[in-house]
C-alpha positions in Angstrom: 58.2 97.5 184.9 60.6 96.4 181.8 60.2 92.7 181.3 57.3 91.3 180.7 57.3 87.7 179.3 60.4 85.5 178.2 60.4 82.1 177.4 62.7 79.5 176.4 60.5 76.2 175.7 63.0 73.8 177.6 60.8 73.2 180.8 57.4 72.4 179.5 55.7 70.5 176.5 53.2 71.7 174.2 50.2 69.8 176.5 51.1 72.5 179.1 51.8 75.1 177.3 48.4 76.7 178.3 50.0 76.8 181.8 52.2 79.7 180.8 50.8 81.4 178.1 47.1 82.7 178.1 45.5 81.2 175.7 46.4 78.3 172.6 44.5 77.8 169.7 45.0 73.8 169.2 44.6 72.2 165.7 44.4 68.3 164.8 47.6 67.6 164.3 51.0 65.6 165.6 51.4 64.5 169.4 54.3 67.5 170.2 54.7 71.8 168.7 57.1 71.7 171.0 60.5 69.6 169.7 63.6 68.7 171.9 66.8 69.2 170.2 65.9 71.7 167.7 66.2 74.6 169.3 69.5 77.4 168.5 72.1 75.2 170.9 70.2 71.9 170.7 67.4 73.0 173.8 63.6 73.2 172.6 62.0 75.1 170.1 58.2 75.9 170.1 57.2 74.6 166.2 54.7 75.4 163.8 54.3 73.5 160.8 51.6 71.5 158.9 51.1 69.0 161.4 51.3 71.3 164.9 48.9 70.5 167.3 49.2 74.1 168.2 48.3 77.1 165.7 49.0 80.1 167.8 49.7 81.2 171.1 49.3 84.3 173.1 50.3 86.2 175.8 48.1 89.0 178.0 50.3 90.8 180.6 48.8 92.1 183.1 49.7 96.1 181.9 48.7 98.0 178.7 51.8 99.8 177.6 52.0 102.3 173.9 55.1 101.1 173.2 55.8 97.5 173.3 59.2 95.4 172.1 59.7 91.7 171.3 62.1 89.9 170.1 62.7 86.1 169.2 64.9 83.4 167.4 63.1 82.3 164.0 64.7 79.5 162.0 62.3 78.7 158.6 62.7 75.3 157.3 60.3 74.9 154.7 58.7 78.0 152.7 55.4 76.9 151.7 53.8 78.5 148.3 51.3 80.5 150.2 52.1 83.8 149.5 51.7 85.6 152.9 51.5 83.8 156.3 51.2 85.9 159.8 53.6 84.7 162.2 53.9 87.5 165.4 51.1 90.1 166.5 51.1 93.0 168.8 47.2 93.3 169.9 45.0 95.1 172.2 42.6 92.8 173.9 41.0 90.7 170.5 42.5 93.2 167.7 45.7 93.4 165.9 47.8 96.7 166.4 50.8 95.2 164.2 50.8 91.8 162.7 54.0 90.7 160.8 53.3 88.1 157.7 56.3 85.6 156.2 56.4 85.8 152.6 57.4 83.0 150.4 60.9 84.5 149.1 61.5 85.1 152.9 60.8 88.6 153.2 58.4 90.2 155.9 55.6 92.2 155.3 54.2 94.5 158.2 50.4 95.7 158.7 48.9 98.1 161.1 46.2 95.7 162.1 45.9 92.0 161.1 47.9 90.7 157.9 45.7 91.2 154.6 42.4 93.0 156.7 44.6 95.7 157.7 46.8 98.4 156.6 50.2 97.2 154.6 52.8 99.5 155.5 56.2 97.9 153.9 58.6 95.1 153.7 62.0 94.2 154.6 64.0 93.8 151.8 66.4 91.3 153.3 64.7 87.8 153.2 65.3 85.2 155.9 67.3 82.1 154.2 65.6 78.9 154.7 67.6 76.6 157.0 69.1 79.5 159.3 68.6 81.0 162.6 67.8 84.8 162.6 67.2 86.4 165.8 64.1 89.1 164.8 63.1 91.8 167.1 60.1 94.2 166.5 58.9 97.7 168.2 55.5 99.3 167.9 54.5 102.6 169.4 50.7 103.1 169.1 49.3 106.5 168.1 46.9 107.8 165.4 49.4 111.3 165.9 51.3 110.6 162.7 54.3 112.5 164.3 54.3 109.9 167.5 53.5 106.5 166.2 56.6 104.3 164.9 57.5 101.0 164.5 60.7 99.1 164.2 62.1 95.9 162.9 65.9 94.6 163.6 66.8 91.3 162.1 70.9 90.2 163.9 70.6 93.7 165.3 70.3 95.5 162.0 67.5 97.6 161.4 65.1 96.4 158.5 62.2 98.6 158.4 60.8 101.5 160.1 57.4 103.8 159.9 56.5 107.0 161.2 53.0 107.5 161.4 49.6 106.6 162.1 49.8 103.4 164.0 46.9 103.0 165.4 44.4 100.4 164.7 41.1 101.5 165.4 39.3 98.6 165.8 41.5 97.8 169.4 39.8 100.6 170.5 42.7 101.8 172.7 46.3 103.2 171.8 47.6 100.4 174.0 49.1 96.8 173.6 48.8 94.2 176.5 49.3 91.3 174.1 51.5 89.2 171.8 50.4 86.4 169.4 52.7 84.0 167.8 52.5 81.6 165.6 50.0 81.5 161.9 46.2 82.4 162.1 42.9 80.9 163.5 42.6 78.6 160.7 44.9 76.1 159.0 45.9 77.3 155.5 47.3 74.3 153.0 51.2 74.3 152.3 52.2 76.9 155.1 55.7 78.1 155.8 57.3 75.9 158.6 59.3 77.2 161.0 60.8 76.7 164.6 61.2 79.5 167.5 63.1 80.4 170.2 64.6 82.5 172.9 61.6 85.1 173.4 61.5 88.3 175.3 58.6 90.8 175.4 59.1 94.6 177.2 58.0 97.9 177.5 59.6 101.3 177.4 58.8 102.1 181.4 61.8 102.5 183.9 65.5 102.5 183.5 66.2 98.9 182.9 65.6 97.0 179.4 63.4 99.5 177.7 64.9 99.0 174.5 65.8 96.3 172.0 67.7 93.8 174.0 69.7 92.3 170.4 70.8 88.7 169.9 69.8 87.3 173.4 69.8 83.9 174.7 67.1 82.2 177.7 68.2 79.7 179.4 65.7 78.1 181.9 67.8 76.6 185.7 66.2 73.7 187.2 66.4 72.9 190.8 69.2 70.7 191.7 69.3 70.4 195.9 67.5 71.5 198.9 68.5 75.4 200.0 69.0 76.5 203.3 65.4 76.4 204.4 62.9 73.0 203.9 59.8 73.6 205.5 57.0 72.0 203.0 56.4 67.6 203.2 57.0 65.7 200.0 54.7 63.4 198.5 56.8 60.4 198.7 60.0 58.9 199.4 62.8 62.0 198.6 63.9 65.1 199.2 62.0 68.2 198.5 64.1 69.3 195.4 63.1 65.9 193.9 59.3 66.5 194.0 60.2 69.4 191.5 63.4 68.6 189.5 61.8 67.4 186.1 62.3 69.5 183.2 59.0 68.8 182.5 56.7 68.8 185.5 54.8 65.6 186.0 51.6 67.3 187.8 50.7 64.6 190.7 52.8 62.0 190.7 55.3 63.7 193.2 54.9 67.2 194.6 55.5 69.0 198.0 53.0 70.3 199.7 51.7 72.4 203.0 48.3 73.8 205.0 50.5 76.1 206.8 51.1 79.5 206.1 54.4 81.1 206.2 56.0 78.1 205.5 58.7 78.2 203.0 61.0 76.0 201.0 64.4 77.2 199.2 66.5 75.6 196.3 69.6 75.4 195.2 69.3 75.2 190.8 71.5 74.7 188.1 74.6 77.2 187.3 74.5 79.7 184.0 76.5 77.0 181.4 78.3 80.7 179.9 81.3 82.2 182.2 80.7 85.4 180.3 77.5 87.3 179.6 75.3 90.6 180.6 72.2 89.2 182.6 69.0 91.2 181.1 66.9 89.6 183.9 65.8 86.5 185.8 62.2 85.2 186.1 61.1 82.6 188.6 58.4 80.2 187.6 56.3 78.6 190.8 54.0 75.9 189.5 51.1 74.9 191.9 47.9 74.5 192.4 45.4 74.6 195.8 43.8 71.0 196.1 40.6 72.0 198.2 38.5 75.2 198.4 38.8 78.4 200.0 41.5 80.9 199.1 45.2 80.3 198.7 47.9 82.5 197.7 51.8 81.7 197.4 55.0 84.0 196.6 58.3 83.1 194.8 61.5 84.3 196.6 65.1 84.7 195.7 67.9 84.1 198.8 71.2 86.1 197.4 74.2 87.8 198.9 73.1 86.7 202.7 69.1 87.8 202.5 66.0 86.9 201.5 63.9 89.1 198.9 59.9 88.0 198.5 57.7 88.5 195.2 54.0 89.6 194.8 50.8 87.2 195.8 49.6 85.3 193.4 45.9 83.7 194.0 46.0 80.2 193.2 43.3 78.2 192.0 42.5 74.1 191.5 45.0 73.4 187.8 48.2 73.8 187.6 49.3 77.2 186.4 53.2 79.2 185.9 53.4 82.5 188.0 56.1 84.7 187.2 58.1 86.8 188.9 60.4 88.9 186.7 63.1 90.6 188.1 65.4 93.1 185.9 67.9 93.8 188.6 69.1 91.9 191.6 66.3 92.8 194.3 68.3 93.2 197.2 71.3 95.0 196.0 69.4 96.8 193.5 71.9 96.2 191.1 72.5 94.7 187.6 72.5 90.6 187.9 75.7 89.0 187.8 76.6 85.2 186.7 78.2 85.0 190.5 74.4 86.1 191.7 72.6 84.0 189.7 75.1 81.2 190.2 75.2 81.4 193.9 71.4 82.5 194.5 68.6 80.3 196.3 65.0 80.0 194.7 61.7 79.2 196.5 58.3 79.5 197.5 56.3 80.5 200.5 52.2 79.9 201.2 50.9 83.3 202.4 47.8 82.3 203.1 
């Protein structure tokens, strides 16, 4: 494994956003924290500001690694005058291994365990400029062996801090991380720093395929287009199948395809790359469903490219809708690094196992 979570915020609103990460912590607030058109090339940026309906936002993956990486778009466009605000976590289970906290003259401070209960450990000296998109990317390696344990922080691709030494918050109980946070703390604070994100990526270290610090990178999410080679699934009313699932943000019921049969399969045909030039990191396919009845169901996303047909893992599905992701660093049938002609040409779909 490499990957292990990326997101764009262009195929979901904030109301759903519980679908794909693991867990929100909702405030009272305004009606969207997610905002069309205000992402880095106009797309959708997940928010956080006085008014966000949504505080924070994590995500568990389904390993515990020691070393973790991130990386994200962060555009500030309001410093408040608190004088520290936490903003991005690494975390084992409920407890902060790293927590990064935005100053008020833009700099970043970095803790080993939770901003202001924790250790401080230092702070970039380059502040982010209010108003401008910085692309920030963080490494921690976990270990109370001061000559193991290191993190990292690159802001454009240029290193801003590093520490070598004890990283290891005792309190998580385990030299692991199988978690991110993003966004401020549990509680709302009064004049907070405001600030927009985008174009996330989370890995590990494992493997020999993006177990390092990816840079600058863009996500862009593909949407479904045209029926692919194989329709097998009925729709739900008057269409095709690729019209049940074609709206950037899904509608839940009101049209859906659907099936009792397993083995049966549907394939699509999605959206081309909008670059002609680029290295692909990865792709990740999102299938959202949900069983309507008891007993146990289980689906699996697949990718048609180059001629054949490659499956992904069973996933368990229960009565709400939920995301599950398949994350693919190379091109599963060739075994090779993804091309824009792959991606480009390649059929997307889903299958009921069982």
């Amino acid at each position: 494994m490499a990957l292990l979570f990326i997101d764009s915020f262009d195929h979901y609103e904030w109301a759903s956003q519980d679908d794909k990460w693991t867990t929100i912590n909702r405030v009272t607030g305004a009606p969207s924290s997610i905002g069309p058109l205000v992402g880095r090339r106009d797309t959708s940026a997940l928010i956080f500001n006085a008014n966000a309906t949504i505080a924070h936002a994590s995500k568990t993956f389904c390993v515990q690694r020691q070393t973790v990486y991130a990386g994200f778009a962060i555009k500030v466009w309001r410093y408040g005058a608190n004088v520290r605000q936490g903003f991005f976590g690494f975390m084992h289970v409920n407890n902060y291994q790293m927590d990064l906290a935005l100053n008020g003259d833009g700099t970043i401070d970095i803790w080993r365990g939770q901003e202001q209960i924790g250790t401080f450990l230092g702070r970039t000296n380059c502040p982010l400029h209010q108003g401008c998109w910085y692309y920030l990317e963080a490494r921690d390696t976990v270990s109370s062996n001061v000559n193991t344990g290191y993190i990292e922080i690159r802001i454009n691709g240029l290193t801003e801090f590093t520490y070598s030494g004890d990283t290891f918050n005792t309190d998580a109980n385990s030299e692991r991380i199988n978690r991110i946070v993003v966004g401020r703390e549990d509680t709302v604070i009064s004049d907070e720093h405001q600030f927009y994100m985008d174009d996330l990526y989370s890995l590990d270290d494992t493997g020999s395929q993006n177990n390092n610090f990816l840079g600058d990178m863009r996500v862009e999410t593909l949407f479904v287009n045209s029926d692919g080679a194989t329709i097998q699934w009925a729709v739900s009313t008057t269409g095709a199948n690729y019209q049940m699932l074609d709206e950037t943000i899904p509608n839940s019921d009101q049209d859906y395809t659907t099936t009792s049969s397993p083995g049966q399969r549907d394939t699509m045909h999605m959206t081309g790359l909008s670059v002609n030039s680029a290295y692909i990191y990865g792709v990740q396919t999102l299938v959202s469903a949900r069983k309507d009845n008891g007993g146990d169901r289980t689906i699996r996303s697949m990718i048609t490219t180059n001629g054949s047909t490659y499956v992904g893992s069973n996933f368990a599905i229960n009565m709400d809708y939920q995301y599950w992701q398949q994350i693919y660093d190379t091109n599963p049938i060739q075994a090779t690094t993804w091309t824009i002609a792959d991606v480009n040409s390649f059929q997307v779909g889903y299958e009921l196992v069982s």
